[in-house]
C-alpha positions in Angstrom: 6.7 -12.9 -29.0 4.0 -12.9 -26.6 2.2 -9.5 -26.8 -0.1 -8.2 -23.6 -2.1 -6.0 -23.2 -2.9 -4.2 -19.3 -6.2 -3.3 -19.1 -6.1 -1.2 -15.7 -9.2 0.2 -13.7 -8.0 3.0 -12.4 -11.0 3.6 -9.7 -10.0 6.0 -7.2 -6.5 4.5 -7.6 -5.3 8.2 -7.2 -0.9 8.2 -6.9 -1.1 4.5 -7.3 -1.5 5.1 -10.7 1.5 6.7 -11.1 3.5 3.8 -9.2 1.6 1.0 -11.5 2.9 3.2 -14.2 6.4 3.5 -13.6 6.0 -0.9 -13.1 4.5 -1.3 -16.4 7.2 0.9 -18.4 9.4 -1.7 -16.7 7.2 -5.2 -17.8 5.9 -3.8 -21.0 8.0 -5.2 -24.6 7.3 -3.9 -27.8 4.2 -4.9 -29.5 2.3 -4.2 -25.6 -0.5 -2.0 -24.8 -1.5 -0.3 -21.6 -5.1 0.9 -21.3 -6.1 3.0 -18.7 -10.0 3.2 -18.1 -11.0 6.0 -15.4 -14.6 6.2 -13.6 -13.2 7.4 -10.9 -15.8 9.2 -8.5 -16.2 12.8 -7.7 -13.4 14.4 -5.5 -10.6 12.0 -6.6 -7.1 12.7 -7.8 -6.8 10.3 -10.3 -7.2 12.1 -12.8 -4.0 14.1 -12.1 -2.1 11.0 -12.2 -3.0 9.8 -15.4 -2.2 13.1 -16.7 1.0 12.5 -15.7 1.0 8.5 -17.4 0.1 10.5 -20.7 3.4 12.3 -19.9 5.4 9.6 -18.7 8.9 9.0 -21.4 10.0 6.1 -20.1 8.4 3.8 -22.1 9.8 1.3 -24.4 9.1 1.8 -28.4 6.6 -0.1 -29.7 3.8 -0.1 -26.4 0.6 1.4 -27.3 -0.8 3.7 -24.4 -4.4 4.2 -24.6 -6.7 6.7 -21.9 -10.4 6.4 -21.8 -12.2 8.5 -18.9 -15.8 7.4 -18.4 -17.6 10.6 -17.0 -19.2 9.0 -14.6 -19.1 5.9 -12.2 -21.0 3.2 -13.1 -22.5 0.8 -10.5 -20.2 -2.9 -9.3 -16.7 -3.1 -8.8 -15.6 -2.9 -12.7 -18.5 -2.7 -14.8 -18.5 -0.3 -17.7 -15.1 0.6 -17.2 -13.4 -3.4 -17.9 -15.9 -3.8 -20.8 -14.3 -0.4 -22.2 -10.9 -1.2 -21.9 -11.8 -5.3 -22.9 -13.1 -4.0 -25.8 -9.8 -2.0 -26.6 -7.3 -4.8 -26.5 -5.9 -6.2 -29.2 -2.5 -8.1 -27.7 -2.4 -11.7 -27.8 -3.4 -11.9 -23.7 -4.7 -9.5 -21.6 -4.1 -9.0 -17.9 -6.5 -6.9 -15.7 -5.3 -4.6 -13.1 -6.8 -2.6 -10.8 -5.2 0.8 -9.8 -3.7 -0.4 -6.6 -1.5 -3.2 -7.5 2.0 -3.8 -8.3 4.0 -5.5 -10.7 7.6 -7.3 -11.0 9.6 -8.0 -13.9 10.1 -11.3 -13.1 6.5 -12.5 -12.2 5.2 -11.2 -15.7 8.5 -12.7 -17.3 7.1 -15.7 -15.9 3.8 -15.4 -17.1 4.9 -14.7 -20.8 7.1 -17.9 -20.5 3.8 -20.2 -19.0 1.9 -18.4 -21.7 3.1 -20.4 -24.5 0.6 -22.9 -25.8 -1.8 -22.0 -23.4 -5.2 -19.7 -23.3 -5.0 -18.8 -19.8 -2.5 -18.3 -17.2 -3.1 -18.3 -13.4 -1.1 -15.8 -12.0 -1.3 -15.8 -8.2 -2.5 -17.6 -5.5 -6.0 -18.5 -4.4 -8.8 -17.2 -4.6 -9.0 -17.0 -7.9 -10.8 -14.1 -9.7 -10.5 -12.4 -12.9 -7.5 -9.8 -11.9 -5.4 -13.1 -10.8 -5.6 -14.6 -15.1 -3.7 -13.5 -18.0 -5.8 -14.5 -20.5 -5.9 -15.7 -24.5 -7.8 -12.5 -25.8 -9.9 -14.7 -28.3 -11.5 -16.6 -25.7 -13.9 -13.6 -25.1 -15.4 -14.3 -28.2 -18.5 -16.7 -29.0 -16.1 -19.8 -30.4 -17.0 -20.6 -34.2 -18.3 -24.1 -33.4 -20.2 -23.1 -30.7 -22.3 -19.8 -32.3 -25.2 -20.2 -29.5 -22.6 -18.7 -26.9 -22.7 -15.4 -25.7 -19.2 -13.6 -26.1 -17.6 -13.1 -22.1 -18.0 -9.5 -20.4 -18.2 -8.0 -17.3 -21.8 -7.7 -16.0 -23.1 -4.5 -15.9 -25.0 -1.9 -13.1 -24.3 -5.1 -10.4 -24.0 -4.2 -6.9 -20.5 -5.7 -7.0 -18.6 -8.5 -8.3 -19.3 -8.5 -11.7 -16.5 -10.1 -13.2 -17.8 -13.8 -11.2 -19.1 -14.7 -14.1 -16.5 -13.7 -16.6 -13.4 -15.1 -14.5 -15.2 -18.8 -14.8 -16.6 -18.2 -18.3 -13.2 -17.5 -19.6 -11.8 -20.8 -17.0 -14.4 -23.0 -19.0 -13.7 -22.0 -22.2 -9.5 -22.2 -21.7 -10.3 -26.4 -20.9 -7.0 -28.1 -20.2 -5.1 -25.3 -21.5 -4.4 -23.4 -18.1 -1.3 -23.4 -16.8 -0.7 -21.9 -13.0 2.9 -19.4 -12.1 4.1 -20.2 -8.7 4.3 -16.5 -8.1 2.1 -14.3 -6.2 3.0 -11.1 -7.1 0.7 -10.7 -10.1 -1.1 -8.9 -9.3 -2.8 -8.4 -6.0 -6.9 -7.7 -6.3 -8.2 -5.0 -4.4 -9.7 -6.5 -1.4 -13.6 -6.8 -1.8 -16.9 -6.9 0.4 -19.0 -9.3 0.3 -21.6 -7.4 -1.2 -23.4 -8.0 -4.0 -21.2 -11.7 -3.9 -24.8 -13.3 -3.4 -27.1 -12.4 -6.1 -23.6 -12.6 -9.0 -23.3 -16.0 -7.7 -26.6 -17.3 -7.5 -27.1 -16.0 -11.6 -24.0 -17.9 -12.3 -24.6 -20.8 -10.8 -28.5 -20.6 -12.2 -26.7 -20.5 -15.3 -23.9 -22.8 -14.8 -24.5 -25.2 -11.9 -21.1 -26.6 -12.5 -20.1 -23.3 -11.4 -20.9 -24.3 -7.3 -17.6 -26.4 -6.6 -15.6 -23.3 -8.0 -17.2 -20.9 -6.0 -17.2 -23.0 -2.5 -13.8 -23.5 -3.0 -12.9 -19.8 -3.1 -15.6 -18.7 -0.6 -13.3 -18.6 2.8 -10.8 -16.5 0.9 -13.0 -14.2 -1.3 -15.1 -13.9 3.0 -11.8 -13.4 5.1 -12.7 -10.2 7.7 -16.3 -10.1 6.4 -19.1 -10.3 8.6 -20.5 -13.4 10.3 -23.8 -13.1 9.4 -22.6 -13.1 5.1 -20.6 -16.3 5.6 -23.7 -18.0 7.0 -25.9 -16.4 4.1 -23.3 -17.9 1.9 -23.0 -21.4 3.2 -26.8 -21.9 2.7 -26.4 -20.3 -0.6 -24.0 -23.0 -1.3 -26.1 -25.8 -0.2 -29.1 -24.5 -3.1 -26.1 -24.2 -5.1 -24.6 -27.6 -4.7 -28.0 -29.3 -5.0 -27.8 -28.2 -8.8 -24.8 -30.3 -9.4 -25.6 -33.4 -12.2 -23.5 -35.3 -9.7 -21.1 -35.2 -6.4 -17.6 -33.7 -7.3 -14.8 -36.1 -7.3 -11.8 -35.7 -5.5 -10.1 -34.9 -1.8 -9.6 -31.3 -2.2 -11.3 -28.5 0.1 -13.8 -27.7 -1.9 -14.7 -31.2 -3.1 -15.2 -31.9 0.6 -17.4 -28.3 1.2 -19.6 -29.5 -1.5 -20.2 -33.2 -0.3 -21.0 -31.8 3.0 -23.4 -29.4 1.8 -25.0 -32.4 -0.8 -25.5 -34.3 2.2 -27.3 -31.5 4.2 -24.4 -31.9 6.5 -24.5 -28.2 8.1 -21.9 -29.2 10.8 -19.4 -31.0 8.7 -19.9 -27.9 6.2 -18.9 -25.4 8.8 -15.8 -27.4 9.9 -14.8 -27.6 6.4 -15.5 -23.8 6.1 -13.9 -23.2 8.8 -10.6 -25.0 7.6 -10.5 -22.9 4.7 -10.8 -19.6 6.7 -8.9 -20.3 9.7 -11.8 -18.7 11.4 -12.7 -19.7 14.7 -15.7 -17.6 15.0 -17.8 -19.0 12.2 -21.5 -18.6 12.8 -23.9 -21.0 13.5 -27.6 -20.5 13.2 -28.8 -18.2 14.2 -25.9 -16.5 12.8 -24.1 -14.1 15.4 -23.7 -10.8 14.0 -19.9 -9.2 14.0 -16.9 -9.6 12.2 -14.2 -12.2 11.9 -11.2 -10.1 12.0 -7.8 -11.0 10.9 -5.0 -12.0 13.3 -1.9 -10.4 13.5 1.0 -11.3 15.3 3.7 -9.3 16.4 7.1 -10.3 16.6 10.8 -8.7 17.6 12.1 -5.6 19.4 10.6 -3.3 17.3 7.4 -4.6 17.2 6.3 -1.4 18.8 7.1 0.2 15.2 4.6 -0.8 13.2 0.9 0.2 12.6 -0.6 -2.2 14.6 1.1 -1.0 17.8 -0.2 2.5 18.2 -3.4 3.3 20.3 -4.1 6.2 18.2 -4.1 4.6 14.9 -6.1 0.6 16.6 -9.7 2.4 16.1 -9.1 2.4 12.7 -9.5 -1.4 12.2 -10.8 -2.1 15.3 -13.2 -5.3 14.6 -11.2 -6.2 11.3 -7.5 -6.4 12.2 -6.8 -8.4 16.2 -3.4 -8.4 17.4 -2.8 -11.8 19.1 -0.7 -13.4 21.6 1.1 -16.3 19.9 1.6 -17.6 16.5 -0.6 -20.9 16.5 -3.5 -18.3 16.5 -2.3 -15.9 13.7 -3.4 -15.2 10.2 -0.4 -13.0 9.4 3.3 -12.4 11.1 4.9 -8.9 11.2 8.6 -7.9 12.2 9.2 -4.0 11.6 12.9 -4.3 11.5 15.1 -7.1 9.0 17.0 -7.4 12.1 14.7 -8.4 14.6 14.7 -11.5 13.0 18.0 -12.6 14.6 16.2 -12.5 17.9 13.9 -15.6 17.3 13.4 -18.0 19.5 13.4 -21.7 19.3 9.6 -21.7 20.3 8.8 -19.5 17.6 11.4 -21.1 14.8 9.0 -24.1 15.4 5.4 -22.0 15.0 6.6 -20.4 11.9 7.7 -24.3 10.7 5.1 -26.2 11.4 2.8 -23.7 10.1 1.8 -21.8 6.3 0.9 -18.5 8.2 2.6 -15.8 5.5 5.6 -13.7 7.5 5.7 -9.9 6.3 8.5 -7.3 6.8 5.6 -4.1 7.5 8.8 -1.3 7.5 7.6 2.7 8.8 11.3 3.3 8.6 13.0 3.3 5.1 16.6 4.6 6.9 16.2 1.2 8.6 15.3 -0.7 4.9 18.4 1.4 3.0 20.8 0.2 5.6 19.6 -3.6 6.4 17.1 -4.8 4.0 18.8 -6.7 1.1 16.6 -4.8 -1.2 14.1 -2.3 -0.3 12.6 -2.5 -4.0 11.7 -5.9 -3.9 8.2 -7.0 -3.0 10.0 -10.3 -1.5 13.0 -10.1 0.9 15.3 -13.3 2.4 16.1 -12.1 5.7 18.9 -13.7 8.0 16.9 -15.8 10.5 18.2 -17.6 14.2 17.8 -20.8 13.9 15.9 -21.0 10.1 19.4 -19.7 8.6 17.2 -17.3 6.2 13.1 -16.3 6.0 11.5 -14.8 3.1 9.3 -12.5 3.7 7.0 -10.4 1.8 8.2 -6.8 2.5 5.6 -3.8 2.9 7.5 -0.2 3.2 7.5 3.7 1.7 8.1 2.0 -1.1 5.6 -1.0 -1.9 2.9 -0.2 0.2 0.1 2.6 0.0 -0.2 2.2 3.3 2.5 5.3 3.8 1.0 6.9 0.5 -0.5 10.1 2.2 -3.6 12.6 0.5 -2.8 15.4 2.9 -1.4 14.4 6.0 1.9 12.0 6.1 1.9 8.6 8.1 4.2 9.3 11.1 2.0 12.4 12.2 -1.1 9.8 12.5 0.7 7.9 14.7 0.2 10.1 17.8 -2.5 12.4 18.3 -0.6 14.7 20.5 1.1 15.4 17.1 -2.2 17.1 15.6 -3.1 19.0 19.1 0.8 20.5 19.2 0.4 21.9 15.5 -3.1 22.6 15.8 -2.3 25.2 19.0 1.2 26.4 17.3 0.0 27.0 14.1 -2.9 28.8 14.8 -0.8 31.4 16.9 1.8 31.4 14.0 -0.5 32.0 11.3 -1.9 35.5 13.5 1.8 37.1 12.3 1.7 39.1 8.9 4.7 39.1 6.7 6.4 42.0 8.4 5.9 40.7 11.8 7.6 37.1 10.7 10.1 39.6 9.3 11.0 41.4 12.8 11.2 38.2 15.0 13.7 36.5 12.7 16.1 39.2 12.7 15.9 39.3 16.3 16.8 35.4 17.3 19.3 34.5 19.0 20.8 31.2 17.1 21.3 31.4 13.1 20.8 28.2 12.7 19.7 24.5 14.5 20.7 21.1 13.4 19.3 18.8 15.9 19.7 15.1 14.5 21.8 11.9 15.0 25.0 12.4 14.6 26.6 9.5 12.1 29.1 10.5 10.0 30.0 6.9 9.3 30.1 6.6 5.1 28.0 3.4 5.4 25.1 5.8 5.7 26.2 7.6 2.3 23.5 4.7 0.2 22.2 5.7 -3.2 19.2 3.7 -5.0 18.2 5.6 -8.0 15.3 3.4 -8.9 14.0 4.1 -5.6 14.6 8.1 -5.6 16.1 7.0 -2.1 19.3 8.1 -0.8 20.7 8.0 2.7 21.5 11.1 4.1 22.6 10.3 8.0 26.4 11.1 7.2 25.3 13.6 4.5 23.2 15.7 7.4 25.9 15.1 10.2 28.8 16.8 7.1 26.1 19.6 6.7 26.2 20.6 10.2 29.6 20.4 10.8 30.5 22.7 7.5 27.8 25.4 8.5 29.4 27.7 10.2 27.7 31.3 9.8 26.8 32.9 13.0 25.8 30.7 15.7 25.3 27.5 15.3 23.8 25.2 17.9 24.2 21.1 17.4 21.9 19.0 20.2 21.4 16.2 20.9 22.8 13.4 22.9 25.1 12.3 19.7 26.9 15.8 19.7 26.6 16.8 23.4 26.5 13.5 25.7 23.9 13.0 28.0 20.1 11.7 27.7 18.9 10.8 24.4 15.1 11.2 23.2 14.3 7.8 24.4 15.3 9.1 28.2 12.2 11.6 27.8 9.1 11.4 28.9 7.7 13.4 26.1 10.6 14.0 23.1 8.3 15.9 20.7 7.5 18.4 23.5 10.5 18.8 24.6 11.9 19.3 21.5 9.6 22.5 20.4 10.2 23.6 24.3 13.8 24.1 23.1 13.6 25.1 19.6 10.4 27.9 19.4 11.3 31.0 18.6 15.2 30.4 19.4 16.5 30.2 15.4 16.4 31.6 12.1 16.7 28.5 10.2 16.1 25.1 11.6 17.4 21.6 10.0 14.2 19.6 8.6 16.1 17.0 6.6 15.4 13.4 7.1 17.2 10.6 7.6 16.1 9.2 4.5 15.4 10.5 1.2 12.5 8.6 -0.4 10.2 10.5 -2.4 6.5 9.2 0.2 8.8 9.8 3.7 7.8 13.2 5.4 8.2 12.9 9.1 7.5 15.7 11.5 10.5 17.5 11.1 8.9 19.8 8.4 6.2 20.9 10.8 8.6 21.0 13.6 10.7 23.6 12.1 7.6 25.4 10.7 5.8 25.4 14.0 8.8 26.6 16.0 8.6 29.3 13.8 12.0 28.9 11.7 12.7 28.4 8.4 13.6 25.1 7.5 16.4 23.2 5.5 15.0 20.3 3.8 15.9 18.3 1.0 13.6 16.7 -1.7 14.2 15.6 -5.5 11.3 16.9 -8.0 9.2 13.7 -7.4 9.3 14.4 -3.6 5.8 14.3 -2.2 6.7 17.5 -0.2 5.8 19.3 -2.9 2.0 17.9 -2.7 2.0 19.9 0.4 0.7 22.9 -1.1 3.4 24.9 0.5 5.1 27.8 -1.1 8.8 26.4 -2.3 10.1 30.0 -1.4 9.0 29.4 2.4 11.8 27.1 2.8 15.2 25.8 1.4 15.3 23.0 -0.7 18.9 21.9 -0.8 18.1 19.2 -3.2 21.2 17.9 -6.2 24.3 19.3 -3.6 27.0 17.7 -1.6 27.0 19.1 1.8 29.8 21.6 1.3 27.9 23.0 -1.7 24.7 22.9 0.4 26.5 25.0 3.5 26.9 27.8 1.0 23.8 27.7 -0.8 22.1 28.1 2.6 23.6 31.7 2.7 22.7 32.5 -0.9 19.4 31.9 -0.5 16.6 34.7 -1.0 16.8 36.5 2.7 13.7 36.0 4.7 12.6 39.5 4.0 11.9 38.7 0.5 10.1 35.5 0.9 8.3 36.9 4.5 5.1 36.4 2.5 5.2 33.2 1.0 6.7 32.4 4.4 3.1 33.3 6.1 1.0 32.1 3.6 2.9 28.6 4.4 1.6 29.0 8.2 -1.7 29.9 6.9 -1.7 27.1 5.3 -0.6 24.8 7.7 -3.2 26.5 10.4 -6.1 25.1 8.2 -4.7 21.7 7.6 -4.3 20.7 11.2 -7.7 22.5 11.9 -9.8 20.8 9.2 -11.2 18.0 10.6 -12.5 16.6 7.5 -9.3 16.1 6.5 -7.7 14.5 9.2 -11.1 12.0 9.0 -10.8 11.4 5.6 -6.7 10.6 6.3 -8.2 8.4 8.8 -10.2 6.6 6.4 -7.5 5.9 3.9 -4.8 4.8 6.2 -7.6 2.6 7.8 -8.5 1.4 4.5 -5.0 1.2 3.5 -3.4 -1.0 6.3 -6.8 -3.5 6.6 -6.5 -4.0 2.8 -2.5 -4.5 3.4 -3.4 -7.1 6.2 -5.8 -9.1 3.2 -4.2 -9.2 0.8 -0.7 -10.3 2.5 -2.7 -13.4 4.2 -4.0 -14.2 0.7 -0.4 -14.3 -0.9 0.0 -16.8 1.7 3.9 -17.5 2.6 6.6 -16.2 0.3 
């Protein structure tokens, strides 16, 4: 049996850790080893989560688990750490991961089967780098009849890009043996800068002048979003580079073509052929312009107006690297937000997405729409129902395959809008003057016991359960909640229980919301739609901020509870069917006893919305997160 063993850079992977974790105890067989190396930089989490690895019981018998924290954060985008955990392996292969990838049973089922007879394994598409090979471990070491060589490791203090040189030392050495997966789910590289590209390229190819048809075959795809200005440093790079070559490369491919042009002195015909391989039409010229070459989305269905992409608050955050465009022909990337919008398309399109390789994504901010219509909201690939294509598949990016909705401190939805931040920001400072005792005397005085203000569907369609997922639907669950609470008054609103104008009629739904609800109830229904363990919406802080206490419900892997709120400030109606839950409502602690934790909670909540370096940090990783989602779905290519 084919024994591997994950050598993962954990890098400021922070919770991704945990979800590469709970992958692995999936993949791994007996006789595997996972290593985790950790340099992780001051400030970061990660730490925390591979506490939790060390914890973890899931695991098969027979994997070996292995931690190994630097101290300190050496320079380059692996460096020290992959040489550590290199050094470590003793399975037949290793794979490489970096802490914010994901894995699939099937794609490393396929890569143990393609692994037979062979030293290394290509596991994705292109551009090829070391985190895309499952390699023959022994092929880092000098070969017997060839004692001169050097054994293979990462290069050390680089400015980035280290492992250049080790991804094509270990593709020389593996000769014909190499076999390619057609899978591109393993895994996906953190998406890189050009820096430091230059001077790990120029050693190699000083080195190895073969080396320059490789890397001018990969350049457009390891250069997609970066600045004009380094794909024109490149391309003459290149030229020096191809110069070195004993003689022209052979062969109609791409790269074989980027070469010849560049042999030839043929800037022009070089750029066209660059230009091909980045379906960039902004490539520089010289002088080279400087900017960026952004990637194109395009933005199809109904709810296209539901994704990241479509919200003025959230555009600064990629603004020069991400570009929304009109029609398909001029995309990089596709995006529907619903699995039903796909139903809408129209012949024009049907013909775009045909005649072209652009990749098609499912990018999902709703998992109550992915419980209820997407065939699997697990998978990292979806075949969705299609007019006129009969089905699509489509490479599906939600709460639960994306860190894209993978909050530090403030969740997704609430980025979405900034009147969100400037409602809590004015509420929560007035709530957190109150001491305990004065919390105490305005709840006994309201005038409502309790506010469940929510869709009403009580159809048992809605009643899903995914335990792999931690997801259950709780749409029928909430609507039998409020229907069986019946202590004191009890006010049901919205347009589903009353008739009349829904939140979509309303020129403002959030403000009119906390208009009706502040100060008015003692408890106030918080519970989502959706149970999935990275899904906060703003009910939470709606109830808070109106000043109630809210009913929520979250299982012990919940990432409510990285709030830092006190449990005892509200009810956690978690493990109960909704009869049980209508009495466990009444049984809980009265508000006198937990008045304190109660204002702590607003305290709390006071400073988050009023730290700025928070929000600007969560606006740095959700930036981050979604332009790094945008690369690395264009580089899978179509699913």
């Amino acid at each position: 049996m084919t024994s591997v063993s994950f050598v993962c850079v954990a890098r400021d992977a922070g919770r991704a850790v945990w979800d590469l974790n709970v992958d692995l105890a999936v993949v791994a067989q007996p006789g595997d080893q996972v290593i985790w190396i950790d340099d992780s930089g001051p400030g970061s989490d990660t730490a925390r989560w591979l506490n939790r690895f060390a914890a973890m019981e899931m695991w098969p018998d027979g994997v070996a688990r292995e931690t190994v924290i630097t101290g300190t954060r050496g320079l380059g985008d692996m460096g020290i750490a992959l040489n550590l955990g290199l050094a470590r392996a003793t399975g037949t292969y290793v794979l490489v991961l970096e802490g914010a990838v994901r894995l699939s049973r099937e794609a490393v089922a396929a890569a143990r089967k393609a692994s037979v007879g062979t030293d290394l394994v290509l596991c994705g598409a292109s551009p090829l780098l070391l985190s895309r090979m499952m390699f023959r471990r022994t092929l880092l070491a000098c070969p017997p009849d060839l004692p001169d060589l050097p054994d293979l490791r990462c290069e050390e203090a680089t400015e980035g890009w280290g492992d250049l040189a080790l991804a094509w030392g270990l593709l020389a050495r593996a000769g014909q043996k190499v076999r390619e997966v057609p899978l591109a789910t393993v895994p996906h590289p953190v998406p890189r800068g050009p820096g430091g590209l230059f001077q790990a390229a120029d050693r190699l190819c000083t080195q190895s002048p073969e080396a320059a048809l490789w890397i001018a075959a990969h350049l457009p795809g390891w250069l997609r979003g970066a600045g004009s200005g380094a794909v024109a440093g490149l391309l003459e790079q290149a030229r020096i580079w191809a110069t070195r070559l004993p003689h022209a490369p052979e062969g109609a491919g791409a790269g074989a073509a980027l070469i010849t042009a560049l042999r030839a002195g043929n800037g022009v015909q070089a750029r066209h052929q660059m230009r091909a391989l980045c379906r960039a039409d902004d490539l520089p010229g010289a002088p080279p312009p400087l900017g960026s070459a952004p990637m194109r989305v395009w933005l199809g269905g109904p709810h296209s107006k539901r994704t990241p992409f479509a919200y003025p608050a959230l555009a600064p955050l990629w603004e020069g690297r991400i570009e929304v465009c009109e029609t398909l022909e001029q995309a990089d990337l596709a995006v529907w937000a619903h699995p039903l919008d796909l139903l809408d398309l129209s012949k024009e399109t049907v013909k775009s997405l045909d005649q072209s390789l652009i990749p098609a994504a499912l990018i999902s901010e709703e998992p109550f729409w992915d419980s209820i219509f997407s065939p699997d909201p697990l998978a990292p690939v979806v075949t969705l129902r299609a007019a006129h294509l009969g089905g699509l598949a489509l490479h599906q990016v939600n709460h639960h395959r994306s860190p894209i909705f993978d909050f530090a401190a403030i969740p997704y939805f609430l980025m979405t809008d900034a009147g969100f931040i400037e409602a809590y920001r004015r509420l929560f400072a007035r709530n957190a003057a109150l001491s305990a005792r004065a919390w105490t005397a305005s709840l006994a005085h309201r005038p409502t016991r309790a506010v469940f203000m929510a869709e009403r569907r009580p159809e048992a369609f809605h009643d899903i359960a995914l335990p792999a997922g931690d997801l259950l639907g709780l749409c029928a669950w909430r609507t039998r909640l409020a229907a069986d609470y019946t202590t004191g008054m009890v006010a049901r609103l919205g347009a589903s229980w009353q008739g009349g104008a829904t939140r979509f009629d309303l020129a403002d739904w959030h403000a009119d919301k906390i208009t009706r609800l502040d100060g008015q109830a003692e408890l106030v229904s918080a519970l989502e739609n959706t149970h999935q363990p990275a899904y906060v919406s703003e009910k939470l802080f709606d109830a808070f901020a109106c000043g109630a206490r809210p009913l929520y419900l979250a299982s012990p892997g919940h990432r409510v509870h990285d709030l830092g709120l006190p449990e005892a400030a509200w009810i956690n109606l978690w493990g109960m069917d909704s009869t049980a839950a209508a009495i466990a409502i009444d049984a809980a602690p009265p508000f006198a006893e937990v008045a304190v934790e109660y204002a702590q909670a607003q305290s709390h909540l006071a400073a988050l919305f009023h730290d700025e370096g928070t929000l600007e940090r969560e606006r740095a990783r959700l930036g981050a997160a979604v332009t790094g989602e945008v690369a690395r779905l264009i580089d899978l290519g179509r699913a």
